[in-house]
C-alpha positions as CSV (number, residue, x, y, z in Angstrom):
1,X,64.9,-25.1,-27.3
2,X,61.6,-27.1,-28.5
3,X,60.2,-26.8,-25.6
4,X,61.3,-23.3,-25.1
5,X,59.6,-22.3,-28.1
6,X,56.2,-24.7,-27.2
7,X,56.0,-22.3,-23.9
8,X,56.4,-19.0,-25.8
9,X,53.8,-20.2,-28.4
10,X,51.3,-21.4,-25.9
11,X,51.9,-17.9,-23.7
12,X,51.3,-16.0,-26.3
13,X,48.0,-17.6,-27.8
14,X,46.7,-17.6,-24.2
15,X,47.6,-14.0,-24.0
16,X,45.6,-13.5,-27.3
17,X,42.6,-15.6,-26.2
18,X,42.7,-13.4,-23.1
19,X,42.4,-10.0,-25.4
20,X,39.8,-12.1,-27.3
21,X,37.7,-12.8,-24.3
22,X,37.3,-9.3,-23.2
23,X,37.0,-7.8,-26.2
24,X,34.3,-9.8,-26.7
25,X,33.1,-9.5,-22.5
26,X,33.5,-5.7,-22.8
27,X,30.3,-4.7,-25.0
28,X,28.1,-7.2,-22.6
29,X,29.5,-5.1,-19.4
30,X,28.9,-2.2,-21.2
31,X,25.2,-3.2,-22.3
32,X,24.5,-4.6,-18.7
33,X,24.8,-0.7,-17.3
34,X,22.3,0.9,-19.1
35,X,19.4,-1.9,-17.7
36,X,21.1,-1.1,-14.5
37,X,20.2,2.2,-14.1
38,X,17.0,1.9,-16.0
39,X,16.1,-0.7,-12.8
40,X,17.2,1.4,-10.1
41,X,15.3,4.6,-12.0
42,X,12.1,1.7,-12.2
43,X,12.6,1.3,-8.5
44,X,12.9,4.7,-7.5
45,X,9.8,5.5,-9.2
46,X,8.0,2.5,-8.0
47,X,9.3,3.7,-4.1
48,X,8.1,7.1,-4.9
49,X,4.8,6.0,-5.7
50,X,4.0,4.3,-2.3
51,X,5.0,7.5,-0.5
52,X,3.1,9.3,-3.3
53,X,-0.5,7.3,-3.8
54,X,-2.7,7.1,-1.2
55,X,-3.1,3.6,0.8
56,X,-5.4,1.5,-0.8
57,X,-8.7,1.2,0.4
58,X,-8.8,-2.5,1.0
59,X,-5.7,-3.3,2.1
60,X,-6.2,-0.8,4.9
61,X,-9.3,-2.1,6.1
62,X,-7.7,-6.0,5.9
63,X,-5.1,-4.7,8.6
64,X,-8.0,-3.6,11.1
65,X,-9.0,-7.1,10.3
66,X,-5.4,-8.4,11.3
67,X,-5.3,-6.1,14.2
68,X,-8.8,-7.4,15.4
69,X,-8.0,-10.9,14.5
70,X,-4.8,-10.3,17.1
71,X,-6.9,-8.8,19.4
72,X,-9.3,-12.6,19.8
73,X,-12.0,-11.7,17.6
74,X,-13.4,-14.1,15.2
75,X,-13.2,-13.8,11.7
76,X,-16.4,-13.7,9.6
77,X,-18.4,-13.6,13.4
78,X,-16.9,-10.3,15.0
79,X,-15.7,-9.1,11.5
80,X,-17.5,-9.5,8.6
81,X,-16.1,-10.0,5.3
82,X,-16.5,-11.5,1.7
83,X,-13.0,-12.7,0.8
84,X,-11.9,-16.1,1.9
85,X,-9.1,-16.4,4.8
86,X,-6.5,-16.2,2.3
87,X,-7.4,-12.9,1.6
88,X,-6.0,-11.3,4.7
89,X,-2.6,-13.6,5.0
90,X,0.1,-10.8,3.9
91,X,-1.5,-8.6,5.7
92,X,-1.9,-10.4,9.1
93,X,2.0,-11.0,8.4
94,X,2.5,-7.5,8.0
95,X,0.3,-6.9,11.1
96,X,2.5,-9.4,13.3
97,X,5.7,-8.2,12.4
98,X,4.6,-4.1,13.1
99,X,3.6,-5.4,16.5
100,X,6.7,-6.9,17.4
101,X,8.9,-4.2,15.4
102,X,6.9,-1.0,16.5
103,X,6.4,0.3,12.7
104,X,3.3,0.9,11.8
105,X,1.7,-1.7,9.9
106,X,1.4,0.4,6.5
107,X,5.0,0.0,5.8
108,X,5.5,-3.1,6.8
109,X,3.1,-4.2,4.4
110,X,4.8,-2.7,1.6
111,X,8.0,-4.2,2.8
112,X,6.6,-7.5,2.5
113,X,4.8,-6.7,-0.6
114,X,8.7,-5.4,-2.1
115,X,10.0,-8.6,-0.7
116,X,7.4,-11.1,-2.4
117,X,8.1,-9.5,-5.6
118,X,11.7,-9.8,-5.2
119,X,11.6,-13.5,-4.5
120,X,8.5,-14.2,-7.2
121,X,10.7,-12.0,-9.9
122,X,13.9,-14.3,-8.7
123,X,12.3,-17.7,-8.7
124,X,10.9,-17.0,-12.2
125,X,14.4,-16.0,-13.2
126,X,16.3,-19.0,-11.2
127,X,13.3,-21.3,-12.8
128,X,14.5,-20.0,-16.4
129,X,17.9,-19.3,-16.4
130,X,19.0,-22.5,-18.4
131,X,15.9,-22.3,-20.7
132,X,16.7,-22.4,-24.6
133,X,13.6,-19.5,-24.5
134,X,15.2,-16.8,-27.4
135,X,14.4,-13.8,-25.4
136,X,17.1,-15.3,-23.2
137,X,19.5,-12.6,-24.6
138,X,17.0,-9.5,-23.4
139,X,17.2,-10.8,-20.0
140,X,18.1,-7.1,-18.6
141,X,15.4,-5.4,-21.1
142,X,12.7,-8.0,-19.6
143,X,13.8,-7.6,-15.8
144,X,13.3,-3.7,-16.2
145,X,9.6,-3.9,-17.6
146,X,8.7,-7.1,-15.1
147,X,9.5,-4.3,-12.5
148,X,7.7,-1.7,-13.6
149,X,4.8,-4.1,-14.4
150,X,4.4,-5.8,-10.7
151,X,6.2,-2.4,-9.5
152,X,4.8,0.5,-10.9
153,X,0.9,-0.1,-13.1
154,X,-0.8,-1.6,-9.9
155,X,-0.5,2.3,-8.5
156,X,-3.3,2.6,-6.5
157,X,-4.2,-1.0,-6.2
158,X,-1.0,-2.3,-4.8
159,X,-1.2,-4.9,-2.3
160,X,-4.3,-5.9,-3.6
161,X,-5.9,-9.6,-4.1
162,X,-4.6,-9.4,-7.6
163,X,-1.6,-7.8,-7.4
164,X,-0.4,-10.5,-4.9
165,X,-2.4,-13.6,-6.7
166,X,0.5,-12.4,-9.8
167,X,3.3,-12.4,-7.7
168,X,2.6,-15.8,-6.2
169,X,1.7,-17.1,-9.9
170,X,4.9,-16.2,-11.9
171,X,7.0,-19.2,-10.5
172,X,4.5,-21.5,-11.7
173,X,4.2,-19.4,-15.0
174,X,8.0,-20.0,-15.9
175,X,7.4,-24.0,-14.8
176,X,4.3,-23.8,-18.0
177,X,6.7,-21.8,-20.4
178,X,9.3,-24.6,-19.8
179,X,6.7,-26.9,-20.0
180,X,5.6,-25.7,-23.7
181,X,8.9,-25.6,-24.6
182,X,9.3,-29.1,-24.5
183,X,12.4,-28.4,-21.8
184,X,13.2,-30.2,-18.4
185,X,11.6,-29.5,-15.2
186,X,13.2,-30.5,-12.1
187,X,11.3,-32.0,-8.9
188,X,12.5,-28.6,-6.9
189,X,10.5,-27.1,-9.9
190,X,7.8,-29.3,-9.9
191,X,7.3,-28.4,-6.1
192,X,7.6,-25.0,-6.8
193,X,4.8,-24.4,-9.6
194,X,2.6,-26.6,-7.7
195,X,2.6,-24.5,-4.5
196,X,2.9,-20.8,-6.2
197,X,-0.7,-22.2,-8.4
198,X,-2.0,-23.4,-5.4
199,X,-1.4,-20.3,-3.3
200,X,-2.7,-18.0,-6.1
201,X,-6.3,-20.0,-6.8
202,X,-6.8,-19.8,-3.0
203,X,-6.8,-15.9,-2.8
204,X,-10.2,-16.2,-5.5
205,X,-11.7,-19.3,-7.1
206,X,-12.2,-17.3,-10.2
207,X,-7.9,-17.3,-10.3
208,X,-8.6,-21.1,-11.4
209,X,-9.1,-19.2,-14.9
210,X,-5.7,-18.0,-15.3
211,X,-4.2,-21.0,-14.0
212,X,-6.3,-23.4,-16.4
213,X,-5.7,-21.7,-19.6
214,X,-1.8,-21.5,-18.6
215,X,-2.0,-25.1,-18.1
216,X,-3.9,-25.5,-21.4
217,X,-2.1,-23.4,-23.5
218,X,1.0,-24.9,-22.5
219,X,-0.4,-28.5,-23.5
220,X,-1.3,-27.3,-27.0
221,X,1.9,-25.3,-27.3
222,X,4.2,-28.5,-26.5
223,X,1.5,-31.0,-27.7
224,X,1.8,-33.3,-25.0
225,X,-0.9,-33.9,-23.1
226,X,0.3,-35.3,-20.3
227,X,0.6,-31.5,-18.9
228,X,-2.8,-31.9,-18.5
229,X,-2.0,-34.1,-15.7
230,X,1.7,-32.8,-14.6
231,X,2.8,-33.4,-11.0
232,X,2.1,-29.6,-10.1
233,X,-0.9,-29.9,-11.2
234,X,-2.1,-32.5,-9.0
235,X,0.0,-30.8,-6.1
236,X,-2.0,-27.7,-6.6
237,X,-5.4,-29.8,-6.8
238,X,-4.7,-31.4,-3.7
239,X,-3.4,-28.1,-1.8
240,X,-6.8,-26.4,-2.7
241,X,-8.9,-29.2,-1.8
242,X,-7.0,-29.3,1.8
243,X,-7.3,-25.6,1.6
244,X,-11.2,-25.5,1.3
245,X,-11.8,-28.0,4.1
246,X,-9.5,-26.2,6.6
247,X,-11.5,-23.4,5.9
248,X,-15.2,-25.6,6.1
249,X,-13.6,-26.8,9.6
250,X,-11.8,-23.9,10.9
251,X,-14.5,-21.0,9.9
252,X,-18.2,-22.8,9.4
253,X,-20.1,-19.1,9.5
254,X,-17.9,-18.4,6.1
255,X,-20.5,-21.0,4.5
256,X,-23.4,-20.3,6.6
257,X,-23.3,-16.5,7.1
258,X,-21.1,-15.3,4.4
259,X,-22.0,-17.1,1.6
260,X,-25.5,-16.7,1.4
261,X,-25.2,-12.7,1.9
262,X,-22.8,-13.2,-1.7
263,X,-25.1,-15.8,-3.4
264,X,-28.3,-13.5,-2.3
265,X,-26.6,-9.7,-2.7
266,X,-23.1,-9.3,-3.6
267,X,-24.0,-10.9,-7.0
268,X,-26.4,-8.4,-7.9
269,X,-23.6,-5.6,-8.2
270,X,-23.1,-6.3,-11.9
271,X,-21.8,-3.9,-14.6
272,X,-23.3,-4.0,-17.9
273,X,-21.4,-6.3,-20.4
274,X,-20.5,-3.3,-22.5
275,X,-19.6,-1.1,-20.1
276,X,-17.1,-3.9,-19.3
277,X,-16.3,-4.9,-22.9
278,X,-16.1,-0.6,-23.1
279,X,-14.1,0.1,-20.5
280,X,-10.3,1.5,-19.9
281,X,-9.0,-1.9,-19.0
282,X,-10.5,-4.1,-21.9
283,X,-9.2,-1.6,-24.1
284,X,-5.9,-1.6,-22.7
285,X,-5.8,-5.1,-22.8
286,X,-7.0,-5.7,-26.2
287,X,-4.2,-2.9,-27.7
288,X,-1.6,-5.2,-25.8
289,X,-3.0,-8.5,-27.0
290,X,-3.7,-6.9,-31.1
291,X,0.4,-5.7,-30.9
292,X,1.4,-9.3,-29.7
293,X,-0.7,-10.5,-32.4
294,X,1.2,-8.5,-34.7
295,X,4.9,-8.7,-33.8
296,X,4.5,-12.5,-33.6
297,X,2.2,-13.3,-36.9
298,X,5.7,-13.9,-39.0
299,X,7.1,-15.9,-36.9
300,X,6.6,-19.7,-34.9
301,X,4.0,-19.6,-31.8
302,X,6.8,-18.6,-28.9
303,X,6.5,-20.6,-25.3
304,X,6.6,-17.7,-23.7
305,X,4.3,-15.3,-25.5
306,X,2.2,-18.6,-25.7
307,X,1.6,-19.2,-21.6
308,X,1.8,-15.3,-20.9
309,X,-1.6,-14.7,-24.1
310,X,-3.5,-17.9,-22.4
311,X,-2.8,-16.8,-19.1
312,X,-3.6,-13.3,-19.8
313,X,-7.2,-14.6,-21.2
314,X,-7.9,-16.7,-18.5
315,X,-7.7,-13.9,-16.6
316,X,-9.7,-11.7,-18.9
317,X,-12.6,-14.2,-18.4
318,X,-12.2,-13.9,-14.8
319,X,-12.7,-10.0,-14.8
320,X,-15.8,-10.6,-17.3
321,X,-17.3,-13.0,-15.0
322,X,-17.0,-11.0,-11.5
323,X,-18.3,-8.1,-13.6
324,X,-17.4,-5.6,-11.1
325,X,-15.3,-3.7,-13.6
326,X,-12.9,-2.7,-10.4
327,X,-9.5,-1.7,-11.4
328,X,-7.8,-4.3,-9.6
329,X,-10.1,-7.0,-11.2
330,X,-8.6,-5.9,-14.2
331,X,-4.7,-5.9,-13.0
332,X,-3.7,-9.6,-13.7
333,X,-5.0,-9.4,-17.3
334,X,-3.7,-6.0,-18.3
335,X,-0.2,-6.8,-16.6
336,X,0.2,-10.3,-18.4
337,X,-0.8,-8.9,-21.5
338,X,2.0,-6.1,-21.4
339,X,4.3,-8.7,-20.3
340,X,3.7,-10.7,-23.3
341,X,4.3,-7.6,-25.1
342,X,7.7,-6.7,-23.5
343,X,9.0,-10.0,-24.7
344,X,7.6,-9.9,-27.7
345,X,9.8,-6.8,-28.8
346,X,12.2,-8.5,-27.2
347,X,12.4,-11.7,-29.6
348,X,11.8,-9.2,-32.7
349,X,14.4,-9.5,-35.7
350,X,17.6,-7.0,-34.6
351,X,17.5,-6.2,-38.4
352,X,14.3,-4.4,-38.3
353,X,15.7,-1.9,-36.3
354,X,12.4,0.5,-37.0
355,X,9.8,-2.2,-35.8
356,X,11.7,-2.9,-32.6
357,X,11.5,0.6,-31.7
358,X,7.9,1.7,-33.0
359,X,6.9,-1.6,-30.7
360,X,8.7,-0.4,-27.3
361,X,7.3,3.1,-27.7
362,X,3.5,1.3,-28.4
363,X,4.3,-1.1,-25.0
364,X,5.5,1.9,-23.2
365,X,2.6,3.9,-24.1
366,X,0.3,1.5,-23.1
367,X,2.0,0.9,-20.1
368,X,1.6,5.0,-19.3
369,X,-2.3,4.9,-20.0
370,X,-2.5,1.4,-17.8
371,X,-0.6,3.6,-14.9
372,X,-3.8,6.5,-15.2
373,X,-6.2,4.0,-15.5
374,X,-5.2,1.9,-12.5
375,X,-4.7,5.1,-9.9
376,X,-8.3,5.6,-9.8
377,X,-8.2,6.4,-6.4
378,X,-10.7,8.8,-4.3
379,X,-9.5,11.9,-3.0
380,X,-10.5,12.6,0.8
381,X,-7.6,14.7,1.6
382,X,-10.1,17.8,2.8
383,X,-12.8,15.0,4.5
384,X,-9.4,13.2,6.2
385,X,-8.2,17.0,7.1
386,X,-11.8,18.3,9.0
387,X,-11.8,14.6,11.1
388,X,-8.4,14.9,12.5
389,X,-9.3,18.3,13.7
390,X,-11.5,16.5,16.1
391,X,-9.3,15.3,18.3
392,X,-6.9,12.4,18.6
393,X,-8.2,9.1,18.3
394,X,-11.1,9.1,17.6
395,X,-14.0,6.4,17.6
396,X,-15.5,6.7,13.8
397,X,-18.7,5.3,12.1
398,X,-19.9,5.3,8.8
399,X,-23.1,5.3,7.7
400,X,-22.6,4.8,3.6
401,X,-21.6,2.3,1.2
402,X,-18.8,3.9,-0.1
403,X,-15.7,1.7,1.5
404,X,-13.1,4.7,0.1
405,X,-14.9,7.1,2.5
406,X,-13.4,5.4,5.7
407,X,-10.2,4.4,4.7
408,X,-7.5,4.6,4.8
409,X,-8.9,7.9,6.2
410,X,-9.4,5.8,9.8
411,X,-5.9,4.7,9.8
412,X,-4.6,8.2,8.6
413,X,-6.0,10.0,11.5
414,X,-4.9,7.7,14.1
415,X,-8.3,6.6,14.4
416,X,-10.6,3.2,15.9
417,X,-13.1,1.7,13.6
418,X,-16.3,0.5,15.4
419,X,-18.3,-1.1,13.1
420,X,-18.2,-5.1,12.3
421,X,-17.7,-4.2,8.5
422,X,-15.9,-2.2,5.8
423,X,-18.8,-0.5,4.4
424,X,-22.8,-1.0,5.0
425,X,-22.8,-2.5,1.4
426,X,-25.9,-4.8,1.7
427,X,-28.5,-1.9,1.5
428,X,-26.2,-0.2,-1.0
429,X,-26.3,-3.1,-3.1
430,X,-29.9,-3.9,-2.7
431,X,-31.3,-0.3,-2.6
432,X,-29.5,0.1,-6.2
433,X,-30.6,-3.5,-7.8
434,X,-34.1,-2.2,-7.0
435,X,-33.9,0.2,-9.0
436,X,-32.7,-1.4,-11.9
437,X,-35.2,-5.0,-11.7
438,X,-38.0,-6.2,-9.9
439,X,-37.7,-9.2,-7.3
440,X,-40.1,-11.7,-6.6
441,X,-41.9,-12.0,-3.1
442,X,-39.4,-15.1,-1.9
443,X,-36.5,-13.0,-3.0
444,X,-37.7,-9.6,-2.4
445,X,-38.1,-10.9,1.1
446,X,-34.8,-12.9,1.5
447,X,-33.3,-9.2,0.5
448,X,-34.9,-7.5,2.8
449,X,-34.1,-9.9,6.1
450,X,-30.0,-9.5,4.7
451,X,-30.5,-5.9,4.9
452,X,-32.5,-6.1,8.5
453,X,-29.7,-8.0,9.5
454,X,-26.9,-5.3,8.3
455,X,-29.2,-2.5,10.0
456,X,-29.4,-4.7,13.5
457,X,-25.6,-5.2,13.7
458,X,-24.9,-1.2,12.8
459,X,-27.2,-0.6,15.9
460,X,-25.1,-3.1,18.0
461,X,-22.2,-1.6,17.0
462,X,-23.7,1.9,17.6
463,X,-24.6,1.3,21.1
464,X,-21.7,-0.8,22.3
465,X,-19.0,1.7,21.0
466,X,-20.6,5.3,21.3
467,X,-18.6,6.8,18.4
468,X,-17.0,9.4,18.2
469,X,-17.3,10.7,14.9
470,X,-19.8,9.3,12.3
471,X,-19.4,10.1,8.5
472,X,-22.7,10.2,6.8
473,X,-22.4,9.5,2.8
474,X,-25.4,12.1,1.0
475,X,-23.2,12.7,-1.9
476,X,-24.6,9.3,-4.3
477,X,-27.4,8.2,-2.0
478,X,-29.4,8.6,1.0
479,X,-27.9,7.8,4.3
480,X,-29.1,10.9,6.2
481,X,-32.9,10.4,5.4
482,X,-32.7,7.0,5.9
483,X,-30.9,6.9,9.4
484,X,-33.7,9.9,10.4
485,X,-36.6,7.8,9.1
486,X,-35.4,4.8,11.2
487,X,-36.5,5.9,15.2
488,X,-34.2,3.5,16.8
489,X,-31.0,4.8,14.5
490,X,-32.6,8.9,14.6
491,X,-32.5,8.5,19.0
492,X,-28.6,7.2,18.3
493,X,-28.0,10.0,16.3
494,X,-29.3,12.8,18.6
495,X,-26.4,13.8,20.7
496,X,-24.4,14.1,17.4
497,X,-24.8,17.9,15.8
498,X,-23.0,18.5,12.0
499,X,-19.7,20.1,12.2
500,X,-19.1,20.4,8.3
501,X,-20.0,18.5,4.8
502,X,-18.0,17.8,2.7
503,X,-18.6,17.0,-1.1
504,X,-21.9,15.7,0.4
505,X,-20.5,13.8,3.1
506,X,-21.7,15.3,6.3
507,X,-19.3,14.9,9.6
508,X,-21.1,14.4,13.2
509,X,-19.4,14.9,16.4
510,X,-20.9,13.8,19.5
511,X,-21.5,16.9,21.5
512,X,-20.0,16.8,25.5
């Protein structure tokens, strides 16, 4: 009978721990579905928006690279670009995989692009999910706006440098934050953070900012200075350093041709420092950094808002320093700073019920202002229209500076690009810098041979490919008079006649 009774006691306290156990499961299920459907609406959106936004301008002219590259000619030779090897690498994938698929190389791209940010966003989460970080509880809140921050505010500039230097960084980011939480890392980790900084820094050297005040701020935040000098660290030094000499061995004319055209030109296109400190994105990433500020100024430096701020700045310096003022220049900063934000409301007292909320709606609404500001985008809808009415395929040219003139309009219409380079931005660059400063003799005439050079190889390209179309740019400078004024370029240009301009961009046809 004892034991009778032990069984019906211990049955029924199991049964009760049972009822205990999902009562107290139930409300997480219940909370888990509403970040559920907020990701799939977040996704939705975010796949609307690639069918929606036009292609961005230089990822489609980095997959005529990959397509040329595939075809035997030689990078920084036969093609002629700024951006180190690295540059081009998800795109060559995504140019290898249409060609043994069929797709075209658009959407394969943004299939990769998906996929990276699937494994970056689950690495992070896999690197964290033991961490004693106390937004640990907002796990499905964060997810959602990590999402629509790699997902949705790139807009136009998705697939750019930027956009995939972030997605490559955020393992690495989580390996810091653990870091300057004092917590464990694993040698899996270790690996891990050391390969994702390694990758990101060799897209740009000025990513080394970002990475270095990560680094740092995570040193101060766990005061331990032996971060400084963390195994990933030195994995990512050494991956660099092997990275630059495959790239001194494997492409010399990168240093010898390329890198003097960027020392001598490319460095003269320079926004004023106010326009940059005045612009849209400085801004939008001061609002995001002044709310941080402010949700965290009660409470003890977080390891998380910590890495995110530093890394955020680092980046911030980086878009002062290239002062180019692009939009996807300004993508890392902006996006780290939101993200920051996003857990910031996150970590905020559940008590002040009014603060929480009056923070989500200020993160959302600078999220919604980022989104304009980044689909700055050039509309060529009626230019794309007239050229495809010219017949399939066709052989185009550009005489401009204006890289958003060509593409993706090339690509759209099924067309071949002819000419060694996106744009003819040396005399762009130079002609504008002249008008702005004076240049002494030695440079003046150092200018001027870069520019002879850019002419001779648009008259190479010219003869040896007979296009079929060329664009002229008139609208913000003067391609027309200048191709006229130059006799070798005016001859070229004579069995061409003007079908139609087009918000000052004139379209030639070569006449039967």
């Amino acid at each position: 009978m004892t034991i009778d009774i032990g069984l019906r006691l211990a049955r029924g306290r199991a049964a009760q721990n049972r009822n205990l156990i999902g009562e107290a499961a139930a409300p997480r299920v219940r909370l888990a579905w509403p970040w559920l459907i907020a990701g799939l609406a977040v996704c939705a959106v975010m796949l609307g928006l690639r069918w929606a936004l036009p292609f961005n301008v230089d990822v489609s002219w980095w997959l005529i690279v990959g397509e040329r590259v595939f075809d035997g000619q030689r990078l920084y030779l036969d093609i002629l670009e700024t951006n180190p090897p690295m540059a081009g690498s998800i795109y060559f994938l995504g140019v290898a995989l249409a060609r043994a698929t069929g797709l075209r190389p658009e959407a394969v791209t943004i299939a990769l692009m998906l996929a990276l940010m699937t494994a970056s966003l689950g690495l992070t989460w896999w690197l964290l999910r033991d961490s004693k970080l106390p937004g640990r509880p907002a796990a499905g809140a964060l997810a959602v706006w990590a999402v629509a921050l790699l997902g949705i505010l790139p807009m136009y500039d998705f697939g750019q440098r930027e956009h995939l230097a972030l997605l490559f960084l955020m393992p690495a980011l989580a390996v810091l934050i653990r870091r300057a939480g004092n917590e464990p890392v694993s040698t899996v980790a270790i690996v891990i953070a050391g390969v994702s900084a390694a990758v990101t820094m060799s897209f740009k050297p000025y990513f080394a900012l970002g990475v270095g005040a990560a680094i740092l701020a995570a040193t101060l935040q766990a005061r331990q200075w032996r971060i400084l000098v963390a195994p990933e660290n030195w994995i990512a030094g050494v991956l660099v350093v092997a990275y630059a000499a495959w790239i001194y061995v494997s492409f010399p004319a990168y240093f010898t041709l390329i890198y003097p055209v960027v020392r001598d030109v490319y460095l003269l296109l320079a926004a004023p420092w106010l326009a940059l400190a005045l612009s849209g994105a400085t801004m939008l990433w001061l609002a995001a950094v002044f709310a941080v500020l402010l949700l965290q100024r009660r409470h003890k430096p977080d390891a998380a808002v910590t890495v995110l701020l530093a890394t955020s700045f680092g980046f911030a310096v980086a878009f002062f320093v290239q002062r180019k003022g692009w939009g996807y220049h300004a993508y890392p900063m902006v996006a780290l700073s939101l993200m920051a934000l996003g857990y910031a409301v996150a970590v905020v007292d559940p008590a002040t019920a009014r603060v929480r909320i009056a923070a989500s709606l200020a993160a959302v609404a600078i999220l919604a202002s980022a989104c304009v500001w980044f689909n700055a985008s050039v509309d060529i809808r009626k230019l794309e229209a007239a050229v495809a009415k010219l017949g399939p395929h066709p052989k185009i040219m550009l005489l401009g500076g204006a890289a958003t003139i060509a593409h993706p309009l090339v690509r759209d219409v099924g067309g071949i690009w002819v000419s060694r380079q996106e744009a003819f931005l040396i005399r762009e660059i130079v002609r504008r810098a002249r008008q702005e400063q004076s240049f002494d003799a030695v440079t003046s005439a150092r200018l001027d041979r870069h520019v002879a050079t850019e002419r001779d190889g648009l008259v190479a390209d010219f003869r040896a490919s007979s296009p079929d179309v060329v664009l002229v740019d008139n609208r913000d400078s003067d391609w027309g008079a200048w191709a006229q004024a130059d006799p070798e370029l005016a001859q070229l240009l004579k069995p061409y006649a003007l079908v139609q301009t087009i918000d000052g961009i004139d379209i030639l046809t070569r006449m039967p």
